[in-house]
Each structure stands twice: as C-alpha cells, then as structure tokens.
N, C-alpha and C positions, 0 to 999 in steps of 0.2 A: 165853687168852680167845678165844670167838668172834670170827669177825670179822663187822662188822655193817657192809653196802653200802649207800648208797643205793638205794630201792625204783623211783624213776624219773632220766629223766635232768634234768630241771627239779630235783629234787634237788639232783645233780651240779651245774647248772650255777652254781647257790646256793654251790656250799661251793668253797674254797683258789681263790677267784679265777677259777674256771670260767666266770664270768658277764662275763670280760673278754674282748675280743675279741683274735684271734689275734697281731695287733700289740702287743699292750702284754705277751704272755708272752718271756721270754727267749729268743733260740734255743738250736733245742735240742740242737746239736752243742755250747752250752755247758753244758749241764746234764751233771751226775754221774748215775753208772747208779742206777738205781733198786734200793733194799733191801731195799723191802717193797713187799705186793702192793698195797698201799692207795696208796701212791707212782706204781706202774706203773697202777693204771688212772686216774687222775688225770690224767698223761701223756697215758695212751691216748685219753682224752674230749678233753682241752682240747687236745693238737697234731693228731690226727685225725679224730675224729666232729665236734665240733661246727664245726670249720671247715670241711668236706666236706658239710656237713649243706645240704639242700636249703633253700629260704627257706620254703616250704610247713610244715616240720616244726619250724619255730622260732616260729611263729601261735601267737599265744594262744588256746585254743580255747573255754575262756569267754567271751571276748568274743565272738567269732563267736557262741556259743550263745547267748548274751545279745542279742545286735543282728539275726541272723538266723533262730534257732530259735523261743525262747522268746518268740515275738510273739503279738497276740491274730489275726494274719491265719492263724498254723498252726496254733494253736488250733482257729478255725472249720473250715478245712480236717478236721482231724482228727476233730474231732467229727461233722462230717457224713458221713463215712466209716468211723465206729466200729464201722456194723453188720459191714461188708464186712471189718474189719480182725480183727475179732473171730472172723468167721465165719474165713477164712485161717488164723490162730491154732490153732480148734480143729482145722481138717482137718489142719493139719500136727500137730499132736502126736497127734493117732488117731494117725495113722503111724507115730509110734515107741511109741505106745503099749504094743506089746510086751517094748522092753527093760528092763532093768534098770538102767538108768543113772538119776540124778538126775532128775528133769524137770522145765521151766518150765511152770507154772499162769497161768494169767489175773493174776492181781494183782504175781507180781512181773515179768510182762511186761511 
C-alpha cells in the first residue's frame, strides 16, 4: 500500500500524541528502534522538530489573521490603495509576460 504522510505539521502534531509536550513523551533511550517509516518520523517530529521549534512557528495563524488582518482598519487601507496595487500587479506580470509558465491574473491575485 502507499504510504500516506501527513500534508502539514499541524497535522502531525494532531495524531499519536504529537500534540503533547515533550515532557509527557517517554525518554527516548527507552523507546525500541523504529520499524517502520511512519514510526521513525513520528519520533522524528515529536523528540526533535516540535521541541526545537521556535514559539513564533507554533502561533496560530488564524487567529493572528482573524484579530490583526482581516479588520475593517486593512480593509480601508487597502481599498484606498487598490489603484497603486493593481497598477504594480500589472507592471510586474508585463515582465514575465514572455514566458511560458503558468501565470497569476488579476482575480486570483
């Protein structure tokens, strides 16, 4: 069977306990080697990354987006600036206008 990884680490920190902090996992010179790859990076998240992990990268970032984005103050902001942003927008894509890659348009910008 495939093997199918979590797509982020909020994922990860949701499943086998991840979401516990490093004190309540076992140590891990008691733990048995790992068997399988789903075992070892398990390991790898919850005794390395997420205990190393900066406090910055553990923010909820909804909320932040919720309480400091999505206000009606960046709203106005932004609207009163639409021409100027729009205008940017186009001059930079002229510019790649040339290649053949994918390109962002106006609306899904």
């Amino acid at each position: 069977p495939a093997l199918v990884l979590p797509q982020t680490l909020a994922e990860v920190a949701c499943l086998e306990g991840a979401a516990h902090s490093s004190t309540s996992l076992p140590p891990l010179e008691s733990l048995a080697k790992c068997t399988t790859l789903e075992q070892a990076f398990f390991r790898l998240i919850n005794y390395y990354i997420i205990p190393n992990a900066s406090p910055e990268s553990q923010l909820n970032v909804n909320q932040w987006r919720r309480e400091r984005l999505y206000t009606q103050d960046v709203d106005i902001l932004l609207m009163e600036r639409k021409p100027l942003l729009e205008s940017m927008f186009s001059h930079y894509r002229q510019l790649i206008a040339s290649t053949t890659q994918p390109l962002l348009d106006m609306p899904e910008w």
